[in-house]
C-alpha positions, 0 to 999 in steps of 0.5 A: 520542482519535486515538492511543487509538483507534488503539492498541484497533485495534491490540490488538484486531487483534492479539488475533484474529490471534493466536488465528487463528493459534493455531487453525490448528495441524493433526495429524500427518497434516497435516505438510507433506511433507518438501521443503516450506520450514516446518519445526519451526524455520520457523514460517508466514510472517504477511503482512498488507496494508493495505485496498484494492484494490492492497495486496489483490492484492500480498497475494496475489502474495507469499502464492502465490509463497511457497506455490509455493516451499514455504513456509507462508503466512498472509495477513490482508488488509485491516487499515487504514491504514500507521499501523495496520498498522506498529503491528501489525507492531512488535508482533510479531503480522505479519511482513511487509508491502507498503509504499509508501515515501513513505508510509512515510516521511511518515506511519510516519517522520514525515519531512517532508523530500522525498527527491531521488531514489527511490533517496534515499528507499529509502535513508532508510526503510531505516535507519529501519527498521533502527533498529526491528529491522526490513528493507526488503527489494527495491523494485519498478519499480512506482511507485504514488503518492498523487495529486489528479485532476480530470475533464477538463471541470472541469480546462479549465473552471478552467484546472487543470494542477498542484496549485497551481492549485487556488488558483484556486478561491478557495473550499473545495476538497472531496477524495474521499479516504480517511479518513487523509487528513484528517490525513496529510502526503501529504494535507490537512496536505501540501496545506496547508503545501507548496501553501498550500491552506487551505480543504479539506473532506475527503469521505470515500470509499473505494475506486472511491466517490471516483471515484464522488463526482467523476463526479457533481460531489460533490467537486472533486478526488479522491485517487487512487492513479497505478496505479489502473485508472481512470486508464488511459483519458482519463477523469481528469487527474492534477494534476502534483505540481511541489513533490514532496509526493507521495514515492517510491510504489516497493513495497518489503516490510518484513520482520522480521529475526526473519522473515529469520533463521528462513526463510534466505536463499531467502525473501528470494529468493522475494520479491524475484523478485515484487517485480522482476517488478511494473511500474506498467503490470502494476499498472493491469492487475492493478488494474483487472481487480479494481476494473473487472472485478470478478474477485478478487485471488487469481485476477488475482494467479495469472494474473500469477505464471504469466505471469512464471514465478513459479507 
């Protein structure tokens, strides 16, 4: 039922972007001038991202910049999960996509080996990627990993420093976390067979509810992303991670080969100028601006594209 499920996400995704796409087709008094990137033979660029807060904003960062260089860009944010996004990818109906590239490898490669390095995970999932047609373009400094935080109060109360020590509970552990967790590697699955953590109750909570659902004593432990604004402060303890479960959270853009071969080489240029330009402390700034703030992504990306040059 998962896999059916998943595949009617899918083609039903693909048939609204695909008609939107379709629908976007302008006169000629709406041609592009002609020092403009698109042109008959380049096609708009088709960007999508996942759905939440950070996949929002990165969205947004490689739609301006791109637009600032003459290209046209079509950005669908807010698809899903990486199982569904890639799917869409393969399908020819996305381009392009931000991606995280332990996640790529845990859940997309379905590789349970953890890398040593990142430059050996960047490695891995570029050569998956190239098997499927596809690219791993630059990788940023930024480095967003999945992760289980506590508060302070119960992390003293239980003696809690690493992952592992959750086994002390000695009873059921309930985890805030995304749907997908439930049935992730770098999740319930992972926690299980990495930790030997056996007893998990999955609450499901989206974006800023999982810290919501902690705060109030809800849950034990949330799943938490290491850029989130919320982590910025003394508020939460972030579990170490000694077995590694967590891999690589560097971002990395998966792009077409069609995508690269249609645009040239100043595409890849574009991007990767963004890609350099984000670190894991710009990141938890973006982040919280969105999340804490409440200012919108379009405005917080543009604010850092122009600090960098990049707009």
């Amino acid at each position: 039922m998962r896999r059916s499920a998943l595949g009617l996400a899918v083609l039903s995704l693909g048939l609204g972007l695909v008609l939107a796409i379709g629908g976007c087709g302008g006169s000629d008094d709406d041609a592009p001038p002609a020092d403009v990137a698109t042109t008959p033979d380049r096609p708009p660029i088709r960007i999508g991202t996942k759905n939440f807060t950070e996949q929002k904003i990165l969205g947004e960062l490689y739609r301006q910049a791109l637009e600032a260089k003459g290209y046209e860009v079509q950005l669908e944010s807010n698809i899903g999960s990486s199982e569904i996004v890639h799917r869409v990818l393969r399908r020819g109906v996305l381009d392009m996509y931000p991606e995280y590239i332990g996640v790529l490898l845990s859940e997309v490669a379905e590789e349970t080996d953890r890398p040593p390095s990142d430059a050996a995970a960047y490695n891995a999932a570029q050569a998956f990627e190239r098997r499927n047609g596809f690219t791993l373009l630059g990788q940023s400094p930024l480095d967003d990993r999945n992760a289980l935080a506590v508060t302070p109060q119960f992390a003293r109360r239980h003696g809690l420093a690493t992952i592992a020590d959750l086994r002390k509970l000695k009873r059921t552990v309930k985890i805030a976390a995304q749907a997908e967790f439930a049935t992730r590697f770098e999740g319930a699955d992972g926690l299980d067979e990495v930790y030997r953590l056996r007893k998990i109750d999955v609450v499901k909570a989206e974006g800023s509810e999982r810290y919501a659902k902690l705060d109030g004593g809800d849950v034990d432990v949330a799943s938490v992303f290491t850029t989130e604004g919320q982590l910025a402060g003394d508020d939460y303890v972030v579990l170490k991670d000694p077995e590694l479960l967590f891999a690589s959270g560097r971002v990395a853009p998966v792009a077409s080969n069609k995508l690269l071969e249609e645009q040239g080489p100043g595409l890849r240029t574009a991007i990767d100028a963004v890609s350099r330009a984000l670190t894991t402390s710009a990141m938890r700034e973006m982040n919280g601006d969105v999340d804490i703030r409440k200012r919108q992504p379009a405005a917080v990306a543009g604010e850092f594209l122009r600090a960098q040059g990049l707009l």
